[in-house]
Structure formats: structure tokens, C-alpha cells
MARLORO-933056 format. One line per field, with one value per residue (C-alpha): x, y negated, z negated; residue in one letter. Coordinates in Angstrom, 2 decimals. Example, Ala and Ser with C-alpha at 12.3 -4.5 7.8 and 13.67 -1.06 7.14 Angstrom:
c1 = [12.30|13.67] .
c2 = [4.50|1.06] .
c3 = [-7.80|-7.14] .
type = [a|s] .
***
This chain:
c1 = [56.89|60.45|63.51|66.36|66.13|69.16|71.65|70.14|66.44|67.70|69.67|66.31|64.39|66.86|66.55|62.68|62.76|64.89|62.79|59.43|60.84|61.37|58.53|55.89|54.63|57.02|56.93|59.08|60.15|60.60|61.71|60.01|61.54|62.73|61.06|58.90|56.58|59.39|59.94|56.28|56.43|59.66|58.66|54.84|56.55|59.08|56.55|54.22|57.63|57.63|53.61|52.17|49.01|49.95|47.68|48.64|46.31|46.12|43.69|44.06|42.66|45.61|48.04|45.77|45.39|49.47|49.94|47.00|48.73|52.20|51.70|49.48|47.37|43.70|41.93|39.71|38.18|34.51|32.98|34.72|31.67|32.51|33.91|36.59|40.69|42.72|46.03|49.14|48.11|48.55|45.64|45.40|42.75|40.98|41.33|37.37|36.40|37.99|36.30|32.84|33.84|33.05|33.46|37.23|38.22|36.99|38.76|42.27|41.92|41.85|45.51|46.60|50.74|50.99|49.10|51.52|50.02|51.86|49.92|50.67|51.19|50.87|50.69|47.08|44.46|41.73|42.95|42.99|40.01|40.41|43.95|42.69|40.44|43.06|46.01|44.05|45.43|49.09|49.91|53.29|52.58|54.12|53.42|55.18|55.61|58.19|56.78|55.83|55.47|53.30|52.59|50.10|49.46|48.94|47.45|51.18|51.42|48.13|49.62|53.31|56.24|59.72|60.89|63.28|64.24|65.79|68.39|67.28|66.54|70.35|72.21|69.90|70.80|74.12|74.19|72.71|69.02|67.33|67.45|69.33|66.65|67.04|64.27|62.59|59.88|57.70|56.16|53.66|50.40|48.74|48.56|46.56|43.44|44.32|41.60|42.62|39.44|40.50|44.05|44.36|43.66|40.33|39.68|37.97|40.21|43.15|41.13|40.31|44.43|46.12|43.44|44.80|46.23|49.76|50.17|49.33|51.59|54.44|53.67|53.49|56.70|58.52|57.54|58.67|62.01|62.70|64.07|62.36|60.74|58.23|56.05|53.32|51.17|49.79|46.64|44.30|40.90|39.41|37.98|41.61|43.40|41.01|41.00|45.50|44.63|42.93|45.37|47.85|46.52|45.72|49.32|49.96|51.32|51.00|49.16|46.66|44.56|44.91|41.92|38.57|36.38|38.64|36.60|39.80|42.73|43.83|44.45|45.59|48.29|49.20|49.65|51.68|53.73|54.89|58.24|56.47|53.03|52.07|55.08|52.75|50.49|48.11|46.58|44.92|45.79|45.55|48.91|50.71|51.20|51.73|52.53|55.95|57.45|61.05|61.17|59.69|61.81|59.92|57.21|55.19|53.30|50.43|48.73|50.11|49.52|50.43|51.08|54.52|53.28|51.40|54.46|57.09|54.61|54.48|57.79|58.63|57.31|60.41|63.16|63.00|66.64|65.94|68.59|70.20|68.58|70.75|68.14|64.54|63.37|60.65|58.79|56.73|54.41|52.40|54.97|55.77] .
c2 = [210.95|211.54|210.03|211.18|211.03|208.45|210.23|209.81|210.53|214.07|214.47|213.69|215.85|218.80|218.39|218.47|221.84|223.64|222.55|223.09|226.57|226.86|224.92|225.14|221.71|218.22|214.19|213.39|210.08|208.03|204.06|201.55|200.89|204.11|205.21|207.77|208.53|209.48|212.06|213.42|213.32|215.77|217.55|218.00|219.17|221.30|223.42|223.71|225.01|227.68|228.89|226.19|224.94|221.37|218.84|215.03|213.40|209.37|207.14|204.31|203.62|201.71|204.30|206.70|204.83|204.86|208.51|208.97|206.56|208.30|212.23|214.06|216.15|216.71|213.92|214.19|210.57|209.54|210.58|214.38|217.09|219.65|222.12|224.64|224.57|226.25|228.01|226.53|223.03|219.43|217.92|213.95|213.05|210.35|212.44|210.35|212.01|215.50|215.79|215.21|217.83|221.74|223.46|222.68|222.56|226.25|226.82|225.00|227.32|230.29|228.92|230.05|230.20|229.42|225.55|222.68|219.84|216.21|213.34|209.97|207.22|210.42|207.77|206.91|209.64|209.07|212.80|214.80|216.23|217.40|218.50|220.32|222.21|223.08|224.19|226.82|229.12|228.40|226.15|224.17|220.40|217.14|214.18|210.67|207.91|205.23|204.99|208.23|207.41|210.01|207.51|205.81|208.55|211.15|213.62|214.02|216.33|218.44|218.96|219.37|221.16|218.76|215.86|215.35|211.65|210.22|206.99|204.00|200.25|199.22|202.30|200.70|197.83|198.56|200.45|197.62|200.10|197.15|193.26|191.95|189.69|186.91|186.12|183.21|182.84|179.99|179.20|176.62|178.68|179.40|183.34|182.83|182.93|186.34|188.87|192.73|195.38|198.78|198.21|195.26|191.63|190.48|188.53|186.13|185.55|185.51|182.45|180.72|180.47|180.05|178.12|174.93|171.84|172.32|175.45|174.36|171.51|173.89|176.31|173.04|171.90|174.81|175.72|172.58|173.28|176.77|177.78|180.36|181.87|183.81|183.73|186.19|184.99|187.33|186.35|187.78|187.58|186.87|183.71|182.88|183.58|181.49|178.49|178.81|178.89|175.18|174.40|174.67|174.20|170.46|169.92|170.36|174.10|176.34|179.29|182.15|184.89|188.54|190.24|192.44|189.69|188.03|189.56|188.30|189.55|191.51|188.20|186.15|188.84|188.88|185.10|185.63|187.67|185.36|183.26|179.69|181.13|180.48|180.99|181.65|185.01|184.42|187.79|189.91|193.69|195.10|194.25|195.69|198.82|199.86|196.87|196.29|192.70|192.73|189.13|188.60|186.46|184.77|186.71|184.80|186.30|183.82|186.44|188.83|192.45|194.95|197.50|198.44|200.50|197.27|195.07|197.32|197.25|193.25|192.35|195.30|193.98|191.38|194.30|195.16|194.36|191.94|190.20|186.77|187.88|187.72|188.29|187.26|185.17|185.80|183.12|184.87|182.82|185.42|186.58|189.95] .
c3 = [140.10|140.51|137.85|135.95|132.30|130.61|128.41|125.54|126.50|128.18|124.59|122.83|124.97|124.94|121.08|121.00|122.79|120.83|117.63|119.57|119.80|116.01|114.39|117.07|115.90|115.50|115.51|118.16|117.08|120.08|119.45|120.88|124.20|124.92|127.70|125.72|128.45|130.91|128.01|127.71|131.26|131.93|129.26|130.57|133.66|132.10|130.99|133.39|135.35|132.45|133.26|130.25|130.25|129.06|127.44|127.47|124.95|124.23|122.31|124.48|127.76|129.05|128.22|129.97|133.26|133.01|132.69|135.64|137.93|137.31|136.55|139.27|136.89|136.03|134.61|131.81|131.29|130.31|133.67|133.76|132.87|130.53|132.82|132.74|132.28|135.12|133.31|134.12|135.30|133.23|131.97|130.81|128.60|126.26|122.67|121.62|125.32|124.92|121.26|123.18|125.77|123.37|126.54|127.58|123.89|123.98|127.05|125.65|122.60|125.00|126.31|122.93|123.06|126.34|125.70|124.90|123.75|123.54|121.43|121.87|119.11|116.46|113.74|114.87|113.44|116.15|117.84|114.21|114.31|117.86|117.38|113.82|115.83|119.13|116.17|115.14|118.08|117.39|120.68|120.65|119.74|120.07|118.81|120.10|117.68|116.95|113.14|111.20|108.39|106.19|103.18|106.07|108.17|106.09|109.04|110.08|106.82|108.12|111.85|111.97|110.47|111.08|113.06|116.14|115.50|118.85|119.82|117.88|118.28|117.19|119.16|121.93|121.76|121.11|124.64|126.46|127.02|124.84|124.51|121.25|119.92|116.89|114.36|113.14|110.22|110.42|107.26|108.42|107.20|103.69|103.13|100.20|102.20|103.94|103.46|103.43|104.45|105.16|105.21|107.01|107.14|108.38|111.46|109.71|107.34|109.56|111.86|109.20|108.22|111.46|112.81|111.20|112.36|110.82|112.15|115.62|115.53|114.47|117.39|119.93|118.58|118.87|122.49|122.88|121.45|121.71|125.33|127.13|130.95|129.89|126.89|124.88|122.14|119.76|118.04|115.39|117.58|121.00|119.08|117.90|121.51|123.37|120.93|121.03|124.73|124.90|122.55|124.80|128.20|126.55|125.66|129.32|128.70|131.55|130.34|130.34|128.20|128.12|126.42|126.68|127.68|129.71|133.20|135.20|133.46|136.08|138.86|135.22|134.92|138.11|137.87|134.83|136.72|139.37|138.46|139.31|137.87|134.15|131.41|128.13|128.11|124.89|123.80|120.73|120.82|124.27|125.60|122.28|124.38|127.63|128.85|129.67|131.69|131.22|132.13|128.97|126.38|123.53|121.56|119.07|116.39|115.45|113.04|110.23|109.70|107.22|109.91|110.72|114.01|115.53|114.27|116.49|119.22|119.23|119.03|121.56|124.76|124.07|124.25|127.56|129.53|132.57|134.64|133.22|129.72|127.15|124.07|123.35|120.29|117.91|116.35|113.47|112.02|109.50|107.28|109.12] .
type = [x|x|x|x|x|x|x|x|x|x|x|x|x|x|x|x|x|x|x|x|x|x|x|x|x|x|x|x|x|x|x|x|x|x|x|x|x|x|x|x|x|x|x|x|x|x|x|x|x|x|x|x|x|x|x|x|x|x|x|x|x|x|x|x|x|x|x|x|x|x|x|x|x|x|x|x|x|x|x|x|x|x|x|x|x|x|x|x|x|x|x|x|x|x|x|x|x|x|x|x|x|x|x|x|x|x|x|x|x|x|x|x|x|x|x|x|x|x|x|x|x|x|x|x|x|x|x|x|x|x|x|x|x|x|x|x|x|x|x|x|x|x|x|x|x|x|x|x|x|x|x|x|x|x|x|x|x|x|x|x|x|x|x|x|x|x|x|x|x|x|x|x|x|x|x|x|x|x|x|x|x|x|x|x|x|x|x|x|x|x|x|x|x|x|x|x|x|x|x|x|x|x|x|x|x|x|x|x|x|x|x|x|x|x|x|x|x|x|x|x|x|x|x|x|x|x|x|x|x|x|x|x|x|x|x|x|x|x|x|x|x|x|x|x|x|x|x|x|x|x|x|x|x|x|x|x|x|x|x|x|x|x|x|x|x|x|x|x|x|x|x|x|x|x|x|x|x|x|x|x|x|x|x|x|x|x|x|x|x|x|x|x|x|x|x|x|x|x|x|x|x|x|x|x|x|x|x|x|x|x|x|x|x|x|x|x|x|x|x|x|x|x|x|x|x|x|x|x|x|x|x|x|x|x|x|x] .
***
């Protein structure tokens, strides 16, 4: 894969370096938008250039099949034995599959210095224990995230040292990288019957309050109102995105589902994706990120959350620059 970083990505990257080189371990903090895994990617390269062994790790499968699809490398997914790590090579892998693997832990250890290790979303503990047991050699580490914040994710204390913090949403903006975007709150539902369970609100909970008639007449009413091309609709549940689904399709709204169950998501998107194909994209979580369609210019939040990460993510796949877009809208019906 070949590109040329923007201004303020080689900036950002030139500044990770030279506080890789003093701290050994740092939150690169990358906003939303900002091309982070060109980043990890000229980075990654950068020092396999220098004789690193480098070690991209994700938690999610769909940033995963990204970085495989984009970075020739070695591929450590759920069918990948535990065999051994060649020095000076980049490796992709599944952090819940590299855990599982004692054998090429062992042999990443062995990298010592010369192992760089870059960890998406860094706000997200699923790669602590794995990275707790990789740190105790001393490699150089990286970890990507738009939002650390410590109070939430308190691992960030146990792993790094400082923080490179790179351009932001309103310099962005400002420099025409990212969409201006104007906000609406809708405040058709009844929180009162939110549920919270280990830090968040409940599925259940979150059906059984944005599942009702007023708020479906707001959202039909303001699709109706509210000028856009493309749509995506962020639910609380599979449950919830099929039922907004019917909803729609029986107001006469062109429009599909994106989720885990949904066995043809792949032609749906591709549908999606066509400028006479369907303009609304209902989904739950798996499009929150690495997913990006410029073309993209109304996001809908038909759920709450208390997390700021998952937030960013939603309204993000709005900011993308596209041609004839002058800004996207956000309708926010749970109180975010």
C-alpha cells in the first residue's frame, strides 16, 4: 500500500517517534477521522525499515480484515497455529487470538527492544492482559485512541508513560479534512426507564424506551423533513434495528440492516452503496468502526450510551468530506 501522509498526520507521526524514543510506551491520540490507520501503517513500516519486529494488535474483526487487506504482513487470526515469529517482519493479529497463542507470545518477548507494538482503540482493555505480559521485555508501544480517558480506562495508567495528542475534530474541520456537522436533540423518549449494568444501559431496557410509538413518529417525521442522501441508524439491539427496519420499509422508506445476523450484509451494503440503491443503513454496533462512506450525511442515534468512545465512533462515520457535502446532521434521540 502506497500514500503520502497529510501535513498534519506526518506532524503527528513525526511527534509519536520522538516520544516513542523517550517514553518507550504512549497513547497516541488520534481523532476520529483522522486517518489513524494510515499512521499505524507508516509507522509499522517505518520500523520494520529500522530492523523492528512490529506487532499490529486489534480487538475487532473488522478492523483486522482492514489492516490484512491493506498491509502485506503475517496474519495471526483464529486459524494461525501457534508457530514461530520471524525478526524483522509485521505481524497483524486478533489480541483474544494472540492471548490463546503461548508460543508466539514467547517468541514476541524474545524481540525484546527491537519489538514495536501498536494497539488499536487503547481505550478498550480486551488486549491488557496480553500487552501486561509482552511489556515485561521493554518493547516500544503504541496505543491509538481518539478518547483516553484514564477515569474509564484505567489500564492506560498500567501500560504507558505520556501522550502525543494529534490535530483535532475543530482544527479538522477547520482545514476542510472533516465535515462541519450541526446537532439536534430529540426529546421524544422517557429515560426514566433506562437500565445501567456494567456501565452501560441494558438492551432491554433501551427497547423497551425507544421502542414506542412517539418516538417512532418523531423519527418518521423527521426523515421526512430533514434533507439528506444517505442515511445510518444506530440502534440499541438486533431486535431494535430490525423492528426500526419494518418501521420504515412500511412508511415506504427505502432501506436496509447492517448487523451479525444479517447473513447478507455484504450484497445489502453494497446496495447501500449505490447512488439510486437504498438511502437509510439501520444498524447496532458493527459499523461504529471501520466503516467509512463519505457520502454519508445524516446519522441518527436511536439509542443512548454513557460511552464517550462509542459516541465519537457514531457520529464519526458522518465526518467524512465527500463532494457537494457541505455538513452532515445528527438527529440524537437518547440524550447523548
Amino acid at each position: 500500500m502506497s500514500f503520502t501522509l497529510r501535513p498534519y498526520q506526518q506532524k503527528f507521526c513525526d511527534s509519536v517517534v520522538s516520544h516513542l524514543a523517550r517514553y518507550r510506551r504512549i497513547v497516541a491520540c488520534a481523532a476520529t477521522g483522522s486517518g489513524k490507520t494510515k499512521c499505524f501503517i507508516y509507522l509499522a513500516k517505518r520500523a520494520m525499515d529500522k530492523g523492528f519486529t512490529v506487532l499490529i494488535l486489534t480487538e475487532a474483526s473488522k478492523i483486522y480484515d482492514q489492516l490484512t487487506g491493506e498491509l502485506h504482513a503475517g496474519n495471526i487470526n483464529a486459524d494461525k497455529k501457534d508457530g514461530s515469529i520471524l525478526p524483522g517482519h509485521i505481524y497483524i493479529a486478533m489480541a483474544q487470538t494472540l492471548v490463546r497463542r503461548p508460543r508466539m507470545v514467547q517468541h514476541f518477548q524474545q524481540q525484546g527492544q527491537r519489538l514495536l507494538i501498536i494497539n488499536d482503540e487503547a481505550h478498550i482493555g480486551t488486549a491488557t492482559k496480553l500487552l501486561q505480559q509482552l511489556i515485561t521485555t521493554d518493547p516500544l508501544l503504541i496505543g491509538f485512541t481518539a478518547t483516553p480517558d484514564f477515569k474509564f480506562a484505567k489500564h492506560l495508567l498500567l501500560l504507558y508513560k505520556a501522550c502525543v495528542v494529534g490535530a483535532q475534530p475543530d482544527e479538522l474541520v477547520n482545514d476542510g479534512f472533516l465535515s462541519p456537522y450541526r446537532h439536534y436533540a430529540r426529546v421524544l423518549a422517557d429515560f426514566s426507564g433506562l437500565q445501567v449494568k456494567g456501565g452501560e444501559y441494558t438492551e432491554e431496557s433501551q427497547e423497551r424506551v425507544f421502542e414506542s410509538k412517539k418516538v417512532y413518529d418523531g423519527l418518521l417525521k423527521d426523515l421526512h423533513t430533514v434533507p439528506f442522501k444517505k442515511a445510518v441508524v444506530f440502534t440499541a439491539s438486533i431486535k431494535h434495528c430490525e423492528d426500526v427496519l419494518n418501521q420504515l420499509i412500511a412508511a415506504g422508506f427505502s432501506a436496509i440492516s447492517i448487523h451479525s445476523k444479517n447473513t447478507k450484509s455484504d450484497f445489502d451494503m453494497a446496495m447501500y452503496k449505490q447512488p439510486d440503491g437504498p438511502n437509510i443503513c439501520v444498524s447496532v454496533g458493527i459499523l461504529t468502526k471501520g466503516w467509512d462512506f463519505p457520502p454519508v450525511d445524516l446519522v441518527i442515534l436511536n439509542r443512548a450510551t454513557t460511552s464517550l468512545p462509542l459516541y465519537l465512533q457514531m457520529i464519526g462515520r458522518g465526518s467524512r468530506t465527500s463532494p457537494g457535502k457541505t455538513h452532515f446532521t445528527v438527529l440524537d434521540y437518547g440524550g447523548n
